[in-house]
C-alpha positions as a printed NumPy array, in Angstrom:
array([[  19.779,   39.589, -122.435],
       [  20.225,   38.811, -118.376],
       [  18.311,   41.145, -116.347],
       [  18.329,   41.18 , -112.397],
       [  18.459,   37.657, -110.248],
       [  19.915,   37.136, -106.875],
       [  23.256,   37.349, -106.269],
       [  24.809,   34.082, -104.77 ],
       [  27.548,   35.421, -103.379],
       [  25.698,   38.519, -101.473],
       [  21.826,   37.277, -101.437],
       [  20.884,   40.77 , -102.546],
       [  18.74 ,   41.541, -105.322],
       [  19.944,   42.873, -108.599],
       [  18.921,   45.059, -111.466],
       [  22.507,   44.867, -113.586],
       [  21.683,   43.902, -117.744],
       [  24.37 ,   41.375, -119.159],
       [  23.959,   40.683, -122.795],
       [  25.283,   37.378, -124.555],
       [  27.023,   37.266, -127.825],
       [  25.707,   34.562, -129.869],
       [  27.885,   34.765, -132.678],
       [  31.24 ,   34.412, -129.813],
       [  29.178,   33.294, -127.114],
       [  30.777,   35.674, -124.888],
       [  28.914,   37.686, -121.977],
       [  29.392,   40.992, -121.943],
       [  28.335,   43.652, -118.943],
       [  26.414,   46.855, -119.83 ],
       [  27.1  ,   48.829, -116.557],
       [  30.713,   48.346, -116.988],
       [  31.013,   48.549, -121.095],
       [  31.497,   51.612, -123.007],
       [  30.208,   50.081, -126.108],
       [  26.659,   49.075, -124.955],
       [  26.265,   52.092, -122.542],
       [  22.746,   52.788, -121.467],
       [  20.798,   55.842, -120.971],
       [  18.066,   56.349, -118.487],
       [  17.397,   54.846, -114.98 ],
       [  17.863,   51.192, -114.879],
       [  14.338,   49.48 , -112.757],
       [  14.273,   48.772, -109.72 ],
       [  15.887,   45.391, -108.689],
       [  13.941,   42.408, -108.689],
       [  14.089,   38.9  , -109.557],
       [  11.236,   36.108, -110.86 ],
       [  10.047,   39.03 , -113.202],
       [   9.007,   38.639, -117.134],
       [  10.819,   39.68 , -120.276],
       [   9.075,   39.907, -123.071],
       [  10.718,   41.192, -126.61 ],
       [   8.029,   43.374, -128.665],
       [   7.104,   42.311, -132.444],
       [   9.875,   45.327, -133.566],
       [  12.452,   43.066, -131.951],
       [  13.98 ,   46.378, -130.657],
       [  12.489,   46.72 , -126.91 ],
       [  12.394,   44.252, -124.128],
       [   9.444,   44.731, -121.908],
       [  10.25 ,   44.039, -117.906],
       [   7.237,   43.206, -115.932],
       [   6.49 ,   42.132, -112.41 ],
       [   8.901,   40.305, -110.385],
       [   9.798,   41.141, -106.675],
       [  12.652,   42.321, -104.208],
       [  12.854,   41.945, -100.58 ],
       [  10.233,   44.062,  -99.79 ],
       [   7.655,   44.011, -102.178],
       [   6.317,   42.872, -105.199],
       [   6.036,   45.283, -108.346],
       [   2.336,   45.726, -110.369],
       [   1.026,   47.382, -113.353],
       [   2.134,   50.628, -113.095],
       [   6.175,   49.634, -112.615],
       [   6.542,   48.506, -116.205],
       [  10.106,   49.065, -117.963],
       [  11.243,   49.09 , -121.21 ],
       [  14.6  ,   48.697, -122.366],
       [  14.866,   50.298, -126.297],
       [  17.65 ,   48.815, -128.278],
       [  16.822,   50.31 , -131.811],
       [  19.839,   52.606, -131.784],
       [  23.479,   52.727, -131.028],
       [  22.681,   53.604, -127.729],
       [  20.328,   51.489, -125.641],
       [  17.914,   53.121, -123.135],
       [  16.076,   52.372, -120.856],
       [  12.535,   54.265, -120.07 ],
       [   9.477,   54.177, -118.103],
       [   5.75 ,   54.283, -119.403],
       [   3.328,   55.704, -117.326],
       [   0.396,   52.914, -117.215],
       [  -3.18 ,   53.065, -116.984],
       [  -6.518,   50.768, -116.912],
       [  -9.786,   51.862, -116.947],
       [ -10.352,   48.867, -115.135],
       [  -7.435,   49.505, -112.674],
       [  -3.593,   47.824, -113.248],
       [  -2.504,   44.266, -112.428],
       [  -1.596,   44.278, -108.34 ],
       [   2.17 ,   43.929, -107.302],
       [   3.135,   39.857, -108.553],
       [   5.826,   37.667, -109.389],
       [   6.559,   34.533, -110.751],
       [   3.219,   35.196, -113.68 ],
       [   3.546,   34.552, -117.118],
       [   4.485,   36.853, -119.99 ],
       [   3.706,   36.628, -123.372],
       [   3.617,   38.333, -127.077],
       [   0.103,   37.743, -128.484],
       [   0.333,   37.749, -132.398],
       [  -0.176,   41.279, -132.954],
       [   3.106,   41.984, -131.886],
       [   2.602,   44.783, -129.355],
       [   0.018,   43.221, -126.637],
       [   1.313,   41.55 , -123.966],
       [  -0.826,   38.929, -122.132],
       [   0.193,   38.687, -118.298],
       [  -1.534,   35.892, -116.071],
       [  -1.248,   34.552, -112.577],
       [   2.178,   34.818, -110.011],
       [   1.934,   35.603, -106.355],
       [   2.606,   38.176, -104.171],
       [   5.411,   37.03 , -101.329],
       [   4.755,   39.896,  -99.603],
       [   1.077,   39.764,  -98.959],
       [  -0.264,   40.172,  -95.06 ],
       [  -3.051,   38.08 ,  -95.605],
       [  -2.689,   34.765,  -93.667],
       [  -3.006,   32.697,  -97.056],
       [  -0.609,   33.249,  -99.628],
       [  -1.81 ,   35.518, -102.629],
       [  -1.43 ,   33.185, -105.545],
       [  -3.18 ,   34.764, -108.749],
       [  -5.698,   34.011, -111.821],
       [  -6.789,   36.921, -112.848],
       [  -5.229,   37.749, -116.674],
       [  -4.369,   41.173, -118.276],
       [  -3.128,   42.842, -121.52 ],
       [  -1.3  ,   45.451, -122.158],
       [  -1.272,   47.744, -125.396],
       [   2.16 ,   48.528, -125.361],
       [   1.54 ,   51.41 , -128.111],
       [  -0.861,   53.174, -125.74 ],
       [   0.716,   51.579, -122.523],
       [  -3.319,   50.901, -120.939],
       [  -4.225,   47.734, -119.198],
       [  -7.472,   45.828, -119.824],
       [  -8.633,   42.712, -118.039],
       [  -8.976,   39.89 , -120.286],
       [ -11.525,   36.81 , -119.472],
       [ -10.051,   34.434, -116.339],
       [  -9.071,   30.897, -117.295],
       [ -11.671,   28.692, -115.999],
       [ -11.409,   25.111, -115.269],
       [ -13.783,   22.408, -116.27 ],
       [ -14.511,   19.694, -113.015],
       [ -13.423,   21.861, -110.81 ],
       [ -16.385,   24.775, -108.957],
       [ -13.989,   26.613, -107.593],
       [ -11.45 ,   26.604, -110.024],
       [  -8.506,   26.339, -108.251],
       [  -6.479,   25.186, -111.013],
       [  -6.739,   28.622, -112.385],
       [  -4.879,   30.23 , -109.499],
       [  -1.23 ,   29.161, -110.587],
       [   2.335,   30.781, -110.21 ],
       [   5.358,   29.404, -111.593],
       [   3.778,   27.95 , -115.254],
       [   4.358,   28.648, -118.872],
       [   2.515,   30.133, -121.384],
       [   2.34 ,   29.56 , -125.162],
       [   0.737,   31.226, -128.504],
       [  -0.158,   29.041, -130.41 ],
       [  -0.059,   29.675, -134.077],
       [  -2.962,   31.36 , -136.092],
       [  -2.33 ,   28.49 , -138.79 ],
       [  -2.427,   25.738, -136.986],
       [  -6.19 ,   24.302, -136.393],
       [  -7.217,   22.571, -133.203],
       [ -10.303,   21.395, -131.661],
       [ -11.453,   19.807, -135.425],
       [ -13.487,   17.095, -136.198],
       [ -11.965,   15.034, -138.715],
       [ -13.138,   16.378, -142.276],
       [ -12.952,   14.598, -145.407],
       [ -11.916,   16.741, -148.911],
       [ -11.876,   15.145, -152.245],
       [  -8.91 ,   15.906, -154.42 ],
       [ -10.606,   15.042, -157.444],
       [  -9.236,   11.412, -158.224],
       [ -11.464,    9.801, -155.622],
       [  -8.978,    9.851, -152.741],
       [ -10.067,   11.685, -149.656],
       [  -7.584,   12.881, -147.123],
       [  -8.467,   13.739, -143.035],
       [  -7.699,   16.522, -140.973],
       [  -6.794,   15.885, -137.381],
       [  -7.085,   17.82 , -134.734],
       [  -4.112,   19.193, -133.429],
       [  -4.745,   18.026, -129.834],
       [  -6.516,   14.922, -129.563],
       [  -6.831,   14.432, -126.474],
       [  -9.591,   18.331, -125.629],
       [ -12.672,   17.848, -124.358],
       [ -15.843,   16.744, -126.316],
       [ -17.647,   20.048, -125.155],
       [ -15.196,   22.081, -126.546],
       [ -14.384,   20.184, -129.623],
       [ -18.599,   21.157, -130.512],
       [ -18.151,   24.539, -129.331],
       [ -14.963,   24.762, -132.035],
       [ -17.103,   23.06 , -134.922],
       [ -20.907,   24.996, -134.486],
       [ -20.74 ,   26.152, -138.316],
       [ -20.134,   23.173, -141.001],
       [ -19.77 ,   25.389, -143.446],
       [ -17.071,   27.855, -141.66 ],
       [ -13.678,   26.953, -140.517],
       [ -14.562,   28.287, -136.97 ],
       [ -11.989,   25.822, -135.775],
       [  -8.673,   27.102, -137.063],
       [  -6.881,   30.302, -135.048],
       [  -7.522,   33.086, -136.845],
       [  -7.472,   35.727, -134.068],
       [  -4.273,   34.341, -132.622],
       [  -5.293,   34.916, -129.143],
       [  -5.467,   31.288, -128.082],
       [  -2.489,   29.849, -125.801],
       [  -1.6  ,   27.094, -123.568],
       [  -0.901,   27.008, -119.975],
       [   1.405,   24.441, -118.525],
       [   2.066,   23.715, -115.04 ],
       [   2.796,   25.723, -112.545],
       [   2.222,   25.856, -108.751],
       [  -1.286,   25.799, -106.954],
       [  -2.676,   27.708, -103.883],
       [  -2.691,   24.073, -102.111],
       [   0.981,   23.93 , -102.289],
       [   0.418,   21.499, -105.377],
       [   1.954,   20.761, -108.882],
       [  -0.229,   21.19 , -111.797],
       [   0.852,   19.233, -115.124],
       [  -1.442,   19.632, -117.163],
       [  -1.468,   21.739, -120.564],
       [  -4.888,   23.495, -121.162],
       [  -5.68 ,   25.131, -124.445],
       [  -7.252,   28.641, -123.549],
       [  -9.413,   31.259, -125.626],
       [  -8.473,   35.008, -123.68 ],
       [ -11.397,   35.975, -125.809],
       [ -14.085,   33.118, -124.058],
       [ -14.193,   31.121, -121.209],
       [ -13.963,   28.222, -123.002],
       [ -11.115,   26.289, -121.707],
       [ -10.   ,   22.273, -122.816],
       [  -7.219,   19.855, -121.501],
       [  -5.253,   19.061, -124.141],
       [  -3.445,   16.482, -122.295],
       [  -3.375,   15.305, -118.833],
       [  -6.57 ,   16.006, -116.596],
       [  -7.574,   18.062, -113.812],
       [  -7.213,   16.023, -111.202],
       [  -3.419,   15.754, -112.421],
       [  -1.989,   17.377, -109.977],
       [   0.667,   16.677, -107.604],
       [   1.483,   17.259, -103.76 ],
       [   4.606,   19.059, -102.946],
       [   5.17 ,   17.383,  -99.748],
       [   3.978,   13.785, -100.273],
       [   4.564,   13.128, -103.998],
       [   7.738,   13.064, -106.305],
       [   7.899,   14.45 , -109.621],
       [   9.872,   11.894, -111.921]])
């Protein structure tokens, strides 16, 4: 699925849905095809929004993004259902107890592993009056089966007091895997016949402070995902008009943060470096 852009020819803003074939690798046009016909009021064009497909695999979630005017929030979510003949498209009215994410684009999107929570952090706002730009760190959720928002605990980076590097627009997010176990010392098991085999941790290269923090109960495996709700954040641009390449591993559920490779200083300057 293609949703919205920029047209290159016009410069306007779009909100048409263009769906590739991946068996013929053919693109196909939903405003103009009978056969995928939607119902409902297409959003609102934009482009440097999020998609994000639901654990059902049968709606596509549209967040964010911007047009010429404005930038769209937490309460202009769309969702476009695919799980019959006839795709729709509909509109969920959102709520937070502790408000709804303010009008961004250019944040991340992703599925967390219970399949219908979507975690939504950083972006900017192009159309802020404020005489510095309104780059982002704040990170939400939202329960796409009751359609609330709920704030979620800010990235926050080690070295740096102000954390900075947690302000970002532009960078990637990534779940990583309930099974896979990071931030482990190396443990010994015996099989039995005297060998011994190690585990390693999955990224060698975190922090010392938050490898103990992972490993506080010998006799648990308090190191290995088993909520699913940690992810890492790559790159992405800084309020300084910097690069950021690092890749941080990131708990939503703690502050804890660790570089998993790269540092914080690892940044780059727009105007005076090159990125090779």
């Amino acid at each position: 699925l293609l949703f919205g852009g920029v047209s290159t020819a016009t410069g306007k803003w779009l909100n048409s849905l263009s769906v590739l074939q991946t068996d013929s690798w053919k693109w196909s046009n939903t405003n103009n095809s009978t056969k995928q016909r939607i119902l409902g009021d297409f959003p609102q064009p934009r482009s440097y929004h999020t998609a994000v497909l639901l654990g059902d695999e049968k709606r596509v979630v549209i967040l964010g993004g911007n047009d010429e005017a404005k930038s769209f929030g937490g309460q202009s979510v769309s969702v476009l259902d695919t799980s019959r003949a006839v795709w729709s498209w509909f509109h969920p009215t959102c709520r937070g107890r502790q408000g709804v994410p303010s009008g961004r684009t250019g944040q991340a999107a992703i599925l967390m592993a219970d399949g219908t929570s979507i975690l939504v952090y950083g972006g900017w706002d192009p159309s802020s009056e404020e005489e510095e730009e309104d780059v982002f760190g704040d990170a939400w959720l939202l329960d796409t089966e009751t359609w609330d928002w709920s704030r979620v605990n800010d990235l926050r980076m080690e070295k740096q007091e102000d954390d900075e590097g947690a302000f970002r627009v532009g960078h990637s997010l990534m779940l990583l895997p309930q099974s896979i176990s990071v931030n482990k010392k190396a443990q010994k098991t015996d099989n039995g016949d005297g060998d011994t085999n190690a585990e390693q941790s999955l990224l060698p290269q975190e922090s010392d402070d938050a490898a103990k923090n992972a490993d506080t109960d010998a006799n648990t495996d308090t190191a290995a995902i088993k909520s699913g709700e940690d992810v890492l954040v790559f790159g992405g641009r800084l309020p300084n008009n910097g690069l950021a390449s690092d890749l941080i591993r990131w708990n939503i559920n703690t502050t804890n943060t660790a570089i998993a490779a790269g540092d914080n200083d690892n940044y780059c300057d727009i105007e005076n470096e090159s990125i090779e």
